[in-house]
DRENVONU-994481 format. One record per atom (N, C-alpha, C): residue in three letters; atom name; residue number from 0; x, y negated, z. Coordinates in steps of 0.001 Angstrom, whole numbers, plus 500000, padded with zeros to 6 digits. Example, Ala and Ser with C-alpha at 12.3 -4.5 7.8 and 13.67 -1.06 7.14 Angstrom:
# residues 2
ALA	N	0	513190	505690	507800
ALA	CA	0	512300	504500	507800
ALA	C	0	513200	503300	507800
SER	N	1	512850	502250	507080
SER	CA	1	513670	501060	507140
SER	C	1	512900	499970	507870
END
This chain:
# residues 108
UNK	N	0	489980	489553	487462
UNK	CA	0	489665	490885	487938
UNK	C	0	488442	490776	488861
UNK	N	1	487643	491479	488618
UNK	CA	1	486019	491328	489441
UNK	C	1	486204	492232	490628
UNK	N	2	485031	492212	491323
UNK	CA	2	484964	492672	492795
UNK	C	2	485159	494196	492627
UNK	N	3	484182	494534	491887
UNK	CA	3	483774	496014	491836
UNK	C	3	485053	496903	490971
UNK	N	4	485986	496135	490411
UNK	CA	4	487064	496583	489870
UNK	C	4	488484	496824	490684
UNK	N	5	488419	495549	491698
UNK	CA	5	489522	495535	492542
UNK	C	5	489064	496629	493909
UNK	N	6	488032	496956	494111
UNK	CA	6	487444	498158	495057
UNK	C	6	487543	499798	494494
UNK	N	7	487765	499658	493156
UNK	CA	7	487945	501151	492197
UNK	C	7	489541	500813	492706
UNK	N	8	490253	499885	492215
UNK	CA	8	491479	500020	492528
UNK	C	8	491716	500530	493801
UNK	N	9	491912	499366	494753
UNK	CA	9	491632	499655	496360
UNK	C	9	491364	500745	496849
UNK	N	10	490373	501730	496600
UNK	CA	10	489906	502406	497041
UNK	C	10	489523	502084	498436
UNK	N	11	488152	501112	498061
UNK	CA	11	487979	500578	499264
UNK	C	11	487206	501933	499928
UNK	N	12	487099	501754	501205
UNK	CA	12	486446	502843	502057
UNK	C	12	486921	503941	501626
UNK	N	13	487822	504410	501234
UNK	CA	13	488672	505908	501560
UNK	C	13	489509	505582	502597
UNK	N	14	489924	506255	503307
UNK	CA	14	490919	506637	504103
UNK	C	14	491529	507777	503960
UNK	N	15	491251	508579	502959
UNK	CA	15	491853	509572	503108
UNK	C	15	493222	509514	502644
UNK	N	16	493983	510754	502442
UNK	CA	16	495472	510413	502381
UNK	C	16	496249	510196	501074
UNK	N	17	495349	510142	499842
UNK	CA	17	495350	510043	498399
UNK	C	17	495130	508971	498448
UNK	N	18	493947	508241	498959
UNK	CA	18	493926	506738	498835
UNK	C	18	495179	505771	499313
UNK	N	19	495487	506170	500943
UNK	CA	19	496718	505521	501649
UNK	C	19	497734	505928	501251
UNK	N	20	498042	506861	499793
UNK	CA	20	499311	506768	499687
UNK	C	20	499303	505923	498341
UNK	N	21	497933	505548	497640
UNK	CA	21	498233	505003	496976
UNK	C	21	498453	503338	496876
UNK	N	22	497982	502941	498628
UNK	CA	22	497510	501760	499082
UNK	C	22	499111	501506	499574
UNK	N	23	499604	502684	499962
UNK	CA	23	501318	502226	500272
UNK	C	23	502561	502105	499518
UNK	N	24	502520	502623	497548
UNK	CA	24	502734	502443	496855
UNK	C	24	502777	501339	496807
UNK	N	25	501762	500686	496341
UNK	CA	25	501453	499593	496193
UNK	C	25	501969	498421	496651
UNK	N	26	501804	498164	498635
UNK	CA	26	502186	497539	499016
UNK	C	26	503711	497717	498836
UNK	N	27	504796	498723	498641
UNK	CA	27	506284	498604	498771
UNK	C	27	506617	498054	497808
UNK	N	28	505869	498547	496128
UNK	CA	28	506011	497782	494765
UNK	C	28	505753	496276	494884
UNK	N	29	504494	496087	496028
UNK	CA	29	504566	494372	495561
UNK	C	29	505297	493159	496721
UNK	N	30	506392	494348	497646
UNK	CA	30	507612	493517	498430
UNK	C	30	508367	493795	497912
UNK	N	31	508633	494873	496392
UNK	CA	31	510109	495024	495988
UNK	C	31	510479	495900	496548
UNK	N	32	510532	496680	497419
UNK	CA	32	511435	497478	498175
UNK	C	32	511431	498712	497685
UNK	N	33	512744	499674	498010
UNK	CA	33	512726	501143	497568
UNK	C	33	511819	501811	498689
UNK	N	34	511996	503152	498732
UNK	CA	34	511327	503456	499918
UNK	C	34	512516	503701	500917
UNK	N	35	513148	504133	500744
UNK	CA	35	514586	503470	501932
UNK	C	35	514433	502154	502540
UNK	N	36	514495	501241	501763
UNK	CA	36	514498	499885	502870
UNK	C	36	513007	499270	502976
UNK	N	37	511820	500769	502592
UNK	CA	37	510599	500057	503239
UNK	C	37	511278	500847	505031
UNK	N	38	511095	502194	504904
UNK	CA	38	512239	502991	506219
UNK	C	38	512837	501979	507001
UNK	N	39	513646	501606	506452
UNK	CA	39	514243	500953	507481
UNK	C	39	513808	500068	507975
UNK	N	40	513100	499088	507379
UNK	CA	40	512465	497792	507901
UNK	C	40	511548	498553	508670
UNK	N	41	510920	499404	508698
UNK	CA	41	509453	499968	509092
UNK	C	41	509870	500992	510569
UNK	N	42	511083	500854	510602
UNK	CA	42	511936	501810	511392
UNK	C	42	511859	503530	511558
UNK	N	43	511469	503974	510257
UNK	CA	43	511172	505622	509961
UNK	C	43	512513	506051	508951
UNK	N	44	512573	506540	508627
UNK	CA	44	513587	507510	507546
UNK	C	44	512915	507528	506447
UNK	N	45	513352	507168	505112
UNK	CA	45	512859	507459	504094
UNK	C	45	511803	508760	503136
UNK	N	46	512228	509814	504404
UNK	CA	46	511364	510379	504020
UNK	C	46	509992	510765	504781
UNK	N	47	509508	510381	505607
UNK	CA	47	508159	509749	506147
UNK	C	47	507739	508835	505361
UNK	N	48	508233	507617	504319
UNK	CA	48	507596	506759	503296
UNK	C	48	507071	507832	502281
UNK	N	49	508358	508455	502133
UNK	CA	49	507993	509578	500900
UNK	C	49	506733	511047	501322
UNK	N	50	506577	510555	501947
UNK	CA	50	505958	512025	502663
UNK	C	50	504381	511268	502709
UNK	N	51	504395	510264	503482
UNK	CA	51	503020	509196	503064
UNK	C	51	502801	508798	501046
UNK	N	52	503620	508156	500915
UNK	CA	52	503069	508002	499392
UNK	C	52	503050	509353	498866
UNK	N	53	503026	510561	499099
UNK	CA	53	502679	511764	498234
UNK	C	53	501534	512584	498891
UNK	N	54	501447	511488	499797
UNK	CA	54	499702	512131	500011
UNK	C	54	499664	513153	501486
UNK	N	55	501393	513623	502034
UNK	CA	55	501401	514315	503042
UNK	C	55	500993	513857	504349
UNK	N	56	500930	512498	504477
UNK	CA	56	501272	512127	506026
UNK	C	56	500573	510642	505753
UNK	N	57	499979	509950	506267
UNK	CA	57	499779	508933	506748
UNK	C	57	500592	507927	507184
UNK	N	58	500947	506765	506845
UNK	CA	58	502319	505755	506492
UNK	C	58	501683	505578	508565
UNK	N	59	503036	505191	509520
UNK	CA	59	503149	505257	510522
UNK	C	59	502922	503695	510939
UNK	N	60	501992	504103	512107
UNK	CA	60	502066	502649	512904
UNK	C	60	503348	501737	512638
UNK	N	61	504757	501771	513038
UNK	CA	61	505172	501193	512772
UNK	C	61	505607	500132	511350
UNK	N	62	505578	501143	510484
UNK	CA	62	505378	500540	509094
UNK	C	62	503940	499590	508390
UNK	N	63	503064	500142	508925
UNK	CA	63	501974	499253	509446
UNK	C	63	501986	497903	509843
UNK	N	64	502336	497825	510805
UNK	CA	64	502876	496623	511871
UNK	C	64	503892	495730	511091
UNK	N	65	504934	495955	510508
UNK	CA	65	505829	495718	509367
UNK	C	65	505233	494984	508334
UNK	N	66	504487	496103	507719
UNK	CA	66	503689	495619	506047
UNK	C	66	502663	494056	506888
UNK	N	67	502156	494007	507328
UNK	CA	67	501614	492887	508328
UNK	C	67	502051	491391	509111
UNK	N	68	502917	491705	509859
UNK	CA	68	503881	491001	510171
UNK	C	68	504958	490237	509317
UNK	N	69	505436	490877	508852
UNK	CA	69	506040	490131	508007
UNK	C	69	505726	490001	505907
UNK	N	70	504728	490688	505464
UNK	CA	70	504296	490383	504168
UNK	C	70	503015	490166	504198
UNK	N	71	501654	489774	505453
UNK	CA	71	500545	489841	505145
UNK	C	71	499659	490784	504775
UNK	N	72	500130	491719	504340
UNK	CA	72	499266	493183	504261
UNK	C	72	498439	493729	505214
UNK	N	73	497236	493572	505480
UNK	CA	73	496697	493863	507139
UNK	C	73	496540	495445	506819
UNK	N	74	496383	495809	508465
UNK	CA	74	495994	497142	508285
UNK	C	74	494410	497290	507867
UNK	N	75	493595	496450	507764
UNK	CA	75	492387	496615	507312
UNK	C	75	492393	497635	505307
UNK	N	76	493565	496917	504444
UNK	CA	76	493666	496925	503404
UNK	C	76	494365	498678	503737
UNK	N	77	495347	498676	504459
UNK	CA	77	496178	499849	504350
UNK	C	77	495374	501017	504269
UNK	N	78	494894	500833	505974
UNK	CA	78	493866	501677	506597
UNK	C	78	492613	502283	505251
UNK	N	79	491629	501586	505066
UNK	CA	79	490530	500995	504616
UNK	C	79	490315	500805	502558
UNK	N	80	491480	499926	502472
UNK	CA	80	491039	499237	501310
UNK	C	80	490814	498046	501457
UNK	N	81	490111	497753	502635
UNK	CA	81	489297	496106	502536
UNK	C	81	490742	495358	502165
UNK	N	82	489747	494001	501394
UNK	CA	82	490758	493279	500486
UNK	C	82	490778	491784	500754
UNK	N	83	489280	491722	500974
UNK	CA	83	489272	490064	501131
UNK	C	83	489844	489072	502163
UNK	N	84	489674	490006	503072
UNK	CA	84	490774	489455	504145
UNK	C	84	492277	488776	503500
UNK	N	85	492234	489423	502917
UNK	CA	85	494020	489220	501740
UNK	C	85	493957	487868	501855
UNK	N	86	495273	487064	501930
UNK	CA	86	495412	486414	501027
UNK	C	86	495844	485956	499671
UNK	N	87	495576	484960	498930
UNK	CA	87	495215	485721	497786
UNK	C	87	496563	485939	496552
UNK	N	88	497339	484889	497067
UNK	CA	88	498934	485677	496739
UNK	C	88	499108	486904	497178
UNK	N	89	499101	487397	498567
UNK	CA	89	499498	489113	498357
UNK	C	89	498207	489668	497763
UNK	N	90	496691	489679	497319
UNK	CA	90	496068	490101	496315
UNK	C	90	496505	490223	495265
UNK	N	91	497091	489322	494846
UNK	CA	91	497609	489088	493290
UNK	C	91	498749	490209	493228
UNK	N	92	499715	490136	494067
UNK	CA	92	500674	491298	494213
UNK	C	92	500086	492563	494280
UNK	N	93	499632	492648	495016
UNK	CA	93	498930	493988	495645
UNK	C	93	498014	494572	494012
UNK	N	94	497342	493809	493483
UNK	CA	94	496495	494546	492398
UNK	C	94	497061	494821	491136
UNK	N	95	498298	493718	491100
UNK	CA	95	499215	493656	489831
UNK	C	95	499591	495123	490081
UNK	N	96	500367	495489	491139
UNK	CA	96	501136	496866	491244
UNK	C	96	500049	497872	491570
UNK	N	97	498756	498157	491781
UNK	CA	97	497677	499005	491970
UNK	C	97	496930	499256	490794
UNK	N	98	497043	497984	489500
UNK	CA	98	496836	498491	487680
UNK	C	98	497942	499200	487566
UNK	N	99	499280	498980	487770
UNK	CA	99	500165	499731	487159
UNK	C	99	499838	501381	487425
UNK	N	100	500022	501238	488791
UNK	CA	100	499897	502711	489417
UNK	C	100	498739	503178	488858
UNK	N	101	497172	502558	488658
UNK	CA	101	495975	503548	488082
UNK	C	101	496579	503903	486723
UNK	N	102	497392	503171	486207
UNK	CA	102	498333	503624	484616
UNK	C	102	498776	504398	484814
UNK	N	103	499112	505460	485362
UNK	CA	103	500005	505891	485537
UNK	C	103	501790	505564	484903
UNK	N	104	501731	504305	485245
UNK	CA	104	503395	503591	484950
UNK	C	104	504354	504275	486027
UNK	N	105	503686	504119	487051
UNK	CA	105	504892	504962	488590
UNK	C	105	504169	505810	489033
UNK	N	106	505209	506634	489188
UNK	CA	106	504502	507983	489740
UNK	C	106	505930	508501	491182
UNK	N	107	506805	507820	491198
UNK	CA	107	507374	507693	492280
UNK	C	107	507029	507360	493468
END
């Protein structure tokens, strides 16, 4: 997967809230988690995950801090897009589940 392909994915340099919900998709698909036990680990209610991945709300500092701390996901990628920072096992995760999603395979 080339640079300029994994940045269409990424949506590097958006921030807006279409990009970060699709950047938080992503990251929950490539720890496995529902959006309930991203919630809980992240310490929000499931529906603040759900309210961020549909584009309403912006995924919360704490879940942030979470995706980071314990899976490597920086907020640079969340925030941002930026990727290279990654390492390159959670890249590999992270883009595997960010083709699916430009597929439209999940739409959850």
């Amino acid at each position: 997967m080339d640079y300029d392909y994994k940045c269409s994915l990424a949506k590097t340099g958006d921030a807006d809230h279409e990009a970060s919900s699709i950047r938080l998709r992503a990251a929950r698909s490539a720890i496995g988690f529902s959006q309930e036990q991203l919630g809980v680990a992240g310490g929000v209610k499931k529906t603040a995950i759900a309210n961020a991945e549909q584009g309403r709300a912006f995924p919360g500092r704490d879940v942030l801090i979470y995706l980071y701390r314990e899976h490597r996901i920086d907020l640079n990628f969340m925030i941002n897009g930026d990727f290279v920072q990654l390492p390159g096992d959670v890249q590999d995760r992270l883009f595997a589940a960010l083709e699916v999603l430009s597929n439209g395979a999940d739409r959850k």
